[in-house]
C-alpha positions in Angstrom: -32.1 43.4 -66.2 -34.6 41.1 -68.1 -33.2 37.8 -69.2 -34.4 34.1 -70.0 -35.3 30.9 -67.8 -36.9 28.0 -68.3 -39.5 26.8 -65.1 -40.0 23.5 -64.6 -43.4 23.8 -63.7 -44.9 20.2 -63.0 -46.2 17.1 -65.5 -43.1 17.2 -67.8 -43.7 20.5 -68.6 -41.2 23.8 -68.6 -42.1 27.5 -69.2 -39.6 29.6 -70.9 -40.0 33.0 -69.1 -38.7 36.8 -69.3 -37.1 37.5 -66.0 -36.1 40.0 -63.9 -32.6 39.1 -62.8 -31.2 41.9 -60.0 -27.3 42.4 -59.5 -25.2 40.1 -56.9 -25.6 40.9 -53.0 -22.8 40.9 -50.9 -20.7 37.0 -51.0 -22.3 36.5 -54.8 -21.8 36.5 -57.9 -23.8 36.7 -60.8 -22.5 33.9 -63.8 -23.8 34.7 -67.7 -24.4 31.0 -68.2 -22.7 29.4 -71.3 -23.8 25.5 -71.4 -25.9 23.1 -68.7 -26.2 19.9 -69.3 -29.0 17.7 -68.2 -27.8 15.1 -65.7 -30.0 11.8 -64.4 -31.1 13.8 -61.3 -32.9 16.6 -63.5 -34.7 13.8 -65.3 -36.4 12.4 -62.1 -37.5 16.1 -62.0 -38.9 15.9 -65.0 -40.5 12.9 -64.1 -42.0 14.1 -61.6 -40.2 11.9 -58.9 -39.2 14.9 -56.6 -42.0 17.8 -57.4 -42.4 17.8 -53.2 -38.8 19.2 -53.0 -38.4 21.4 -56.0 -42.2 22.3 -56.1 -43.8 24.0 -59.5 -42.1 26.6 -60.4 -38.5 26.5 -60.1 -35.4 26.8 -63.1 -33.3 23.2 -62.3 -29.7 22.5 -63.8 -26.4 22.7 -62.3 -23.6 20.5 -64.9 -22.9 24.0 -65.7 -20.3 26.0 -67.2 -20.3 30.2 -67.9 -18.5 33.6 -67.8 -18.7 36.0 -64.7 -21.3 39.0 -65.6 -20.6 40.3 -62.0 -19.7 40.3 -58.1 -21.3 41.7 -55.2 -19.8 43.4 -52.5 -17.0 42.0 -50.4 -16.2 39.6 -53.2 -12.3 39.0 -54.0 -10.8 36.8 -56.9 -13.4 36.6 -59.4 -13.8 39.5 -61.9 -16.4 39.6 -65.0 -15.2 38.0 -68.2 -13.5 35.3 -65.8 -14.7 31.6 -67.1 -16.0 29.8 -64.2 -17.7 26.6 -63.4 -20.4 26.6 -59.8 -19.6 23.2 -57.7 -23.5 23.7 -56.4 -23.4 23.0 -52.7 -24.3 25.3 -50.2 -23.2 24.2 -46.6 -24.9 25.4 -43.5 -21.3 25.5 -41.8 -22.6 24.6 -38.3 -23.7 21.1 -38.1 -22.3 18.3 -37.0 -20.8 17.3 -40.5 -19.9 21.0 -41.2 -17.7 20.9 -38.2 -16.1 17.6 -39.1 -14.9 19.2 -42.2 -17.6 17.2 -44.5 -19.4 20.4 -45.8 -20.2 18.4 -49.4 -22.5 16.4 -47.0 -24.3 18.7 -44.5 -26.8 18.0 -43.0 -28.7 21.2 -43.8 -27.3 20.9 -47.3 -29.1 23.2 -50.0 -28.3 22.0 -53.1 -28.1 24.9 -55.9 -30.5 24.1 -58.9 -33.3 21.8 -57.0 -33.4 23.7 -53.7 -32.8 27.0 -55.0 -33.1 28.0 -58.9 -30.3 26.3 -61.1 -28.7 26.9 -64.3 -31.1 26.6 -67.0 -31.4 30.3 -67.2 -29.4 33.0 -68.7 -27.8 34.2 -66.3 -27.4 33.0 -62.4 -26.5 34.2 -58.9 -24.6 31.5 -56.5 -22.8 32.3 -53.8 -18.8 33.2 -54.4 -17.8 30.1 -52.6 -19.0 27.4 -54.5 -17.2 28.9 -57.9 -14.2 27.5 -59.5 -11.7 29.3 -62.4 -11.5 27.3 -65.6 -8.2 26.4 -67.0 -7.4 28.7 -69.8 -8.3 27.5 -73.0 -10.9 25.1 -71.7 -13.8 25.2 -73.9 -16.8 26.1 -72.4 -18.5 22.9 -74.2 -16.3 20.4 -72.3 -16.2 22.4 -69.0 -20.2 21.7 -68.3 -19.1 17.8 -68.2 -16.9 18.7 -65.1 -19.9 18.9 -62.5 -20.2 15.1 -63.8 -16.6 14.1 -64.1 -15.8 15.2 -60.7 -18.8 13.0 -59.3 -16.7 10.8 -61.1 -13.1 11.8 -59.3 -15.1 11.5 -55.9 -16.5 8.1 -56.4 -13.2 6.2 -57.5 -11.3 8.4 -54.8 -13.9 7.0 -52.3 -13.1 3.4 -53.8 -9.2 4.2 -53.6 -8.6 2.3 -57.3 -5.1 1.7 -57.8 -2.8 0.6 -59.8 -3.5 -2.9 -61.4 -6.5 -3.9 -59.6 -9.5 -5.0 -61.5 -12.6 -2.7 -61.7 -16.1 -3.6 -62.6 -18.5 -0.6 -63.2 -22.0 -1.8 -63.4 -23.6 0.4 -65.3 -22.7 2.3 -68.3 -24.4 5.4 -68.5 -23.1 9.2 -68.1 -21.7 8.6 -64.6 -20.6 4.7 -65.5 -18.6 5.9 -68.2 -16.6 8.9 -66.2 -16.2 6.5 -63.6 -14.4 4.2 -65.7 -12.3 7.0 -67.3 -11.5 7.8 -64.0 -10.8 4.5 -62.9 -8.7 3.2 -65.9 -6.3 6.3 -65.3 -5.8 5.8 -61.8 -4.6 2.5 -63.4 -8.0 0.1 -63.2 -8.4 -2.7 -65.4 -12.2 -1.8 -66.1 -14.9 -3.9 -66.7 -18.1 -2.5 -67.6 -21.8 -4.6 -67.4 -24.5 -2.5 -69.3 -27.0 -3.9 -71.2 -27.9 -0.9 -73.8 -26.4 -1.7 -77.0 -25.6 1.5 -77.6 -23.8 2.3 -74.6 -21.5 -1.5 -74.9 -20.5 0.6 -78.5 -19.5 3.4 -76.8 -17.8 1.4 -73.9 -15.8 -0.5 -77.1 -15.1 2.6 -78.9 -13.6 4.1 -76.2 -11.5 0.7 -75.2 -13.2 -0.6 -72.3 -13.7 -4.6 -71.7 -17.6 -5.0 -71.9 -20.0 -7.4 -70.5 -24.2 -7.7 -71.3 -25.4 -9.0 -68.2 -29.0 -9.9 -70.8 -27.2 -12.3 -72.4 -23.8 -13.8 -69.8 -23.2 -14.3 -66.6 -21.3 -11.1 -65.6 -20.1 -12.8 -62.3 -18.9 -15.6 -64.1 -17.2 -13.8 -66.5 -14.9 -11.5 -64.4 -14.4 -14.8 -62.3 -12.7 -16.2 -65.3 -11.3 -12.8 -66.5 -9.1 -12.7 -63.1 -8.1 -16.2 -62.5 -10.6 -16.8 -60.0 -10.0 -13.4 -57.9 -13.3 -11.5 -59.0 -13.2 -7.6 -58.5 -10.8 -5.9 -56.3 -13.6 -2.6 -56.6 -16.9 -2.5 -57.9 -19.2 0.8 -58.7 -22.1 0.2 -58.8 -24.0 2.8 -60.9 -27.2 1.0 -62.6 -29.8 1.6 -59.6 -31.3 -1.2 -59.9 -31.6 -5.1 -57.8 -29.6 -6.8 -60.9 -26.6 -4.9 -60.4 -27.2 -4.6 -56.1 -26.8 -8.7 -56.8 -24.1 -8.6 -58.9 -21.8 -6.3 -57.0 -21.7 -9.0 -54.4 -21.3 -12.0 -56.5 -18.6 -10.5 -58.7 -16.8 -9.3 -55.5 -13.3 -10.8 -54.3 -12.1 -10.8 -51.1 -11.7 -7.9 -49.4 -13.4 -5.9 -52.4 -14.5 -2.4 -52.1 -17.8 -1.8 -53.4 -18.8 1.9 -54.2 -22.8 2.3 -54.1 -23.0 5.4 -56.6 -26.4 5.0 -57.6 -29.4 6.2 -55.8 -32.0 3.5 -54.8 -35.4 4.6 -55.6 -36.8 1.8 -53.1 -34.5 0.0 -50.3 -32.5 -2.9 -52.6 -31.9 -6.6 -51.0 -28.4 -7.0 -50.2 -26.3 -9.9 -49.6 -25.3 -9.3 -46.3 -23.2 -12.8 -46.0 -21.1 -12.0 -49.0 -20.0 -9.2 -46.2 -19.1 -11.5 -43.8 -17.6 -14.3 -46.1 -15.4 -12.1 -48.5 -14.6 -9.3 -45.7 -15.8 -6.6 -48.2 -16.3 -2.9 -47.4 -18.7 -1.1 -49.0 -18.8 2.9 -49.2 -21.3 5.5 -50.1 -20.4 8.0 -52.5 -22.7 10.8 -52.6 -21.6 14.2 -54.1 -18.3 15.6 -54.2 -15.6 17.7 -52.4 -13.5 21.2 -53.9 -10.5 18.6 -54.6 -12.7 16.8 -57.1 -13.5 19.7 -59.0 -9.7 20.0 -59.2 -9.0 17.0 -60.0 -11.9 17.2 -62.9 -10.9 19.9 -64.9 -6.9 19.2 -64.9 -8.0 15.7 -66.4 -9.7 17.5 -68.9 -7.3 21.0 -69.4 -4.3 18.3 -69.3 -6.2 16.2 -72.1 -5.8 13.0 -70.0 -10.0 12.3 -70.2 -11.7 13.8 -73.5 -15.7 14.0 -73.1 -16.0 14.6 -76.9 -18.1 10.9 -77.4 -20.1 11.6 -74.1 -21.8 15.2 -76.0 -24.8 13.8 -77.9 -26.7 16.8 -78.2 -26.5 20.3 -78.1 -30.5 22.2 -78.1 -31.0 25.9 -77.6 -32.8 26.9 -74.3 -36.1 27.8 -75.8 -36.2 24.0 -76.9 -35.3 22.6 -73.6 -38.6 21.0 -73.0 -38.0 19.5 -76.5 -34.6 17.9 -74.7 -35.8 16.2 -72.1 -38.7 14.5 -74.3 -36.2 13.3 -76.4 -33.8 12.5 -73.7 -36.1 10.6 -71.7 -37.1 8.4 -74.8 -33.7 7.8 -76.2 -31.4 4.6 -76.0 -28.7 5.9 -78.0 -28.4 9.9 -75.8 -25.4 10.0 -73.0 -25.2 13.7 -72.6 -27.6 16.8 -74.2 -26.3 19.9 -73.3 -28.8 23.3 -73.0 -27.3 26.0 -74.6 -28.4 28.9 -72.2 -26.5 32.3 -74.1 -26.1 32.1 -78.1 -23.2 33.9 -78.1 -21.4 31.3 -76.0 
């Protein structure tokens, strides 16, 4: 059966193609893809930052959400017409993280949409495993956002947030912002340093205590804000040496720092805050199947809505359009790719 994908095939480019796409072998199934979004990870694609691992030719995209089109053989629980969402992690199952039961994290980890072919297409094949049914009545907008909400669910999970301790998220972007949802249900007082105007409006609109490191002294500020404690957990989500420094000087003692972001070179780290304050600090990397739970009943249950964080909604043929735009906009949190017009 011929259908569409768009290639990302090297200097910001992408090739919408016809494609051959050939029914499910045995253990897959084959998704008729509704939405994608385009996450911080596909942009460094785009950038070029990582054409050595997905090389010149390959469809990229995994925040996804879709309807099953069909199963291969030996396939149990999934039927077509069933609304599904892929968590994209394929496990090797025999390493030594496999057989410590910390498959999101294998050490021959493929992940689905940068080491194989991803979403942006209209229709994709991913092994039965790494589905999950929708919630009835979950619209198929809202359920692309759970890939990224269960990063989320993960990240404050790994920084056990509870009830009435004081959060600072440093960094308000996509992930920031789910992390404080997260974090302000599991009972947070939230804090959030970003320094895009656009993103402090969002952060307001959506009730969250701000801070614009460009103009105060965010250390300072949640120093004063907590009667001299600082932070009981801090995320740090910006990437970048400003916020590596500030999630040690905000710290209190015995803070839990959670390093979300990814580094593109090694940051400086205050190693004595370690020692002083007794803080632990936790990497957070992916996500396990109990975050894709947790994910979607926040958002079937109405607890977290992700209506602000959908900026944009583009067709598939304009998808090189969307990351242009994407990569150039201040005011953009989430563009999603819509792969099927009938979705």
């Amino acid at each position: 059966m011929e259908t569409t994908a768009a290639f990302y095939v090297g200097d910001h480019s992408f090739s919408v193609e016809r494609v051959v796409s050939p029914p499910p072998g045995p253990g897959e199934v084959q998704i008729d893809i509704a939405y994608c979004g385009i996450c911080g990870t596909d942009l460094h694609v785009y950038q070029g930052h990582m054409d050595a691992r997905v090389g010149a030719h390959r469809v990229i995209g995994h925040e996804m959400s879709g309807t099953v089109a069909a199963t291969g053989a030996g396939v149990t629980g999934f039927a077509p017409g069933d609304p599904v969402v892929v968590r994209p992690l394929d496990h090797c199952g025999h390493c030594p993280a496999c057989r410590r039961g910390h498959q999101h994290i294998c050490q021959n980890l493929k992940f689905l949409g940068l080491d194989t072919d991803g979403a942006f297409q209209q229709k994709w094949t991913v092994p039965a495993h790494t589905l999950h049914h929708l919630p009835q009545g979950l619209p198929l907008d809202h359920a692309a956002l759970i890939e990224p909400l269960a990063v989320a669910c993960h990240d404050v999970r790994r920084g056990r947030v509870a009830a009435g301790e004081d959060v600072l998220v440093i960094g308000g972007g996509p992930i920031g912002m789910l992390v404080a949802m997260v974090a302000r249900n599991a009972g947070g007082e939230v804090t959030i340093s970003e320094i895009n105007e656009n993103r402090i409006a969002l952060a307001d609109k959506l009730g969250f205590a701000t801070c614009n490191p460009a103009e105060n002294d965010v250390a300072k500020a949640i120093e004063t804000k907590t009667g001299g404690k600082g932070a009981d957990v801090i995320f740090e989500v910006s990437g970048s040496q400003p916020g590596v420094d500030l999630m040690t000087a905000a710290a209190a003692t015995r803070a839990r720092i959670v390093m979300v972001a990814i580094h593109a070179t090694a940051p400086k780290v205050d190693l004595f805050q370690f020692f002083w304050r007794e803080i632990e600090m936790f990497g957070a990397r992916v996500y396990e199947p109990q975050d894709y739970e947790a994910a979607m009943k926040l958002l079937s249950d109405r607890v977290i809505s992700v209506d602000e964080m959908i900026t944009d909604v583009r067709s598939l043929e304009q998808l090189g359009d969307a990351f242009a735009e994407l990569a150039g906009n201040p005011r953009a949190m989430k563009t999603l790719i819509k792969c099927n017009a009938e979705a």
